[in-house]
C-alpha positions as CSV (number, residue, x, y, z in Angstrom):
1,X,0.0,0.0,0.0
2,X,1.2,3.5,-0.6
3,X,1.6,5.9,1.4
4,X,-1.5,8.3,0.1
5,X,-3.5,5.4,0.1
6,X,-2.9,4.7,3.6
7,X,-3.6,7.7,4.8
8,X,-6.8,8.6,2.3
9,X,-8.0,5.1,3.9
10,X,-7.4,5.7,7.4
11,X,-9.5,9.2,6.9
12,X,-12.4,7.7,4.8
13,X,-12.5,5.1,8.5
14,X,-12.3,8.0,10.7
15,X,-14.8,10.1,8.9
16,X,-17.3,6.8,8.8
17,X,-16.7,6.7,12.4
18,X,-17.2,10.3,13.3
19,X,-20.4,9.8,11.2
20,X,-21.7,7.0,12.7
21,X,-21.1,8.8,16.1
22,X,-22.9,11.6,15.0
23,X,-25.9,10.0,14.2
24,X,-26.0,8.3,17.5
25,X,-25.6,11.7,19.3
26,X,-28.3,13.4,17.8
27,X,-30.7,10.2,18.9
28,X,-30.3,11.1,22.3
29,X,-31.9,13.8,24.2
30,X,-30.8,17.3,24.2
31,X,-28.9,17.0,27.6
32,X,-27.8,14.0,26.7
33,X,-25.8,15.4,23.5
34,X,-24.3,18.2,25.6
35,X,-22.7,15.7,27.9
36,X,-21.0,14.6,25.0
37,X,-20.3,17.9,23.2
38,X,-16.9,17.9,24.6
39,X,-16.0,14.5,23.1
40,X,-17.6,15.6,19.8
41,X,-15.7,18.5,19.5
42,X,-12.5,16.8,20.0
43,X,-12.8,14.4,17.8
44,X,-13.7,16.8,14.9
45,X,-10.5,18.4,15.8
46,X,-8.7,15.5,15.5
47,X,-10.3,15.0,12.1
48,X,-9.5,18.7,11.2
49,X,-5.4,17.5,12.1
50,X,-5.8,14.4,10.0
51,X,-6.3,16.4,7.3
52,X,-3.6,18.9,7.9
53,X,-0.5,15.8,8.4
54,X,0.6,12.7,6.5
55,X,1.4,9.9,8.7
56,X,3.8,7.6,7.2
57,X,2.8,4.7,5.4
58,X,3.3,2.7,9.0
59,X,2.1,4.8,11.3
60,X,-1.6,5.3,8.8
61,X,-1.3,1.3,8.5
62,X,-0.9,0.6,12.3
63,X,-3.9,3.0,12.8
64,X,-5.7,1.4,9.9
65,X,-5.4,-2.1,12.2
66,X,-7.8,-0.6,15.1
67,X,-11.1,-1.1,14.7
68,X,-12.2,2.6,16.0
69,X,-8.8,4.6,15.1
70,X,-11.4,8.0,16.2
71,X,-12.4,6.5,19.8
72,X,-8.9,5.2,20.4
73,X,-6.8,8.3,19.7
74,X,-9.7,10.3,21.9
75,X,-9.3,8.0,24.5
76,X,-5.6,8.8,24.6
77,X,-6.6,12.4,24.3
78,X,-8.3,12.0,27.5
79,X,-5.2,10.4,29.1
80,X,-3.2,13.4,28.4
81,X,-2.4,16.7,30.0
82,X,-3.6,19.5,27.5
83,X,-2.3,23.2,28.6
84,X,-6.9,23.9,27.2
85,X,-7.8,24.8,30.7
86,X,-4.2,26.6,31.1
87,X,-5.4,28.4,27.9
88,X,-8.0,29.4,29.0
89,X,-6.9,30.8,33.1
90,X,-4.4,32.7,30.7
91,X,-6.9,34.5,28.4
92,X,-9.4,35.3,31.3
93,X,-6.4,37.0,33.3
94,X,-5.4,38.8,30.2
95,X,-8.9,39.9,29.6
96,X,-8.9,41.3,33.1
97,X,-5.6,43.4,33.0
98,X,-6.4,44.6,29.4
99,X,-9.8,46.1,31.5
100,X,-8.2,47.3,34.2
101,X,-5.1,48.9,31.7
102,X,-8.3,50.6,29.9
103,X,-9.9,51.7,32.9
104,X,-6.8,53.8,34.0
105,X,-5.7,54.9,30.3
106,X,-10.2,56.6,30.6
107,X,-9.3,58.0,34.2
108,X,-6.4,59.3,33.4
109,X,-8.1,61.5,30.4
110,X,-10.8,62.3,32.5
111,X,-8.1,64.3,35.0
């Protein structure tokens, strides 16, 4: 197998899969779907990197092997330690000091 084929493979599986899990979501209720729309999210974004690397002809091949390449790389997703909620602590104390920054660059005009 080349390598393009691998990897066009391995993304028609993961797209089937992402499909498949889509339709189950939107079966549930409501709540139900937004107790999931973390998962959901990731896994489009992992979907949105597949399209943006090419794995080697092994590594798209030993991904190929898994039965649910989608649910297995998200569940190692969860096993990791992602800088997201760091991110975000980040951006919400940057937002703050850029208010406070305005709030004395407007009081200092108003003197």
């Amino acid at each position: 197998m080349i390598n393009k084929e691998a990897n066009d493979k391995l993304y028609e599986k993961m797209t089937a899969e992402q499909d498949k899990y889509r339709k189950w979501l939107l079966s549930l209720p409501p709540q139900e779907i937004l107790n999931h729309a973390y998962e959901y999210t990731v896994r489009e974004d992992v979907m949105c990197s597949l399209e943006d690397i090419e794995l080697d002809e092994r590594d798209a091949v030993a991904l190929l092997k898994s039965p649910a390449p989608l649910e297995d790389i998200y569940k190692d997703w969860q096993k990791r330690d992602p800088t997201y909620m760091e991110d975000i602590r980040d951006t919400i104390l940057d937002r703050a000091r850029k208010n406070i920054q305005r709030e004395k660059d407007r009081a200092g005009r108003d003197r």
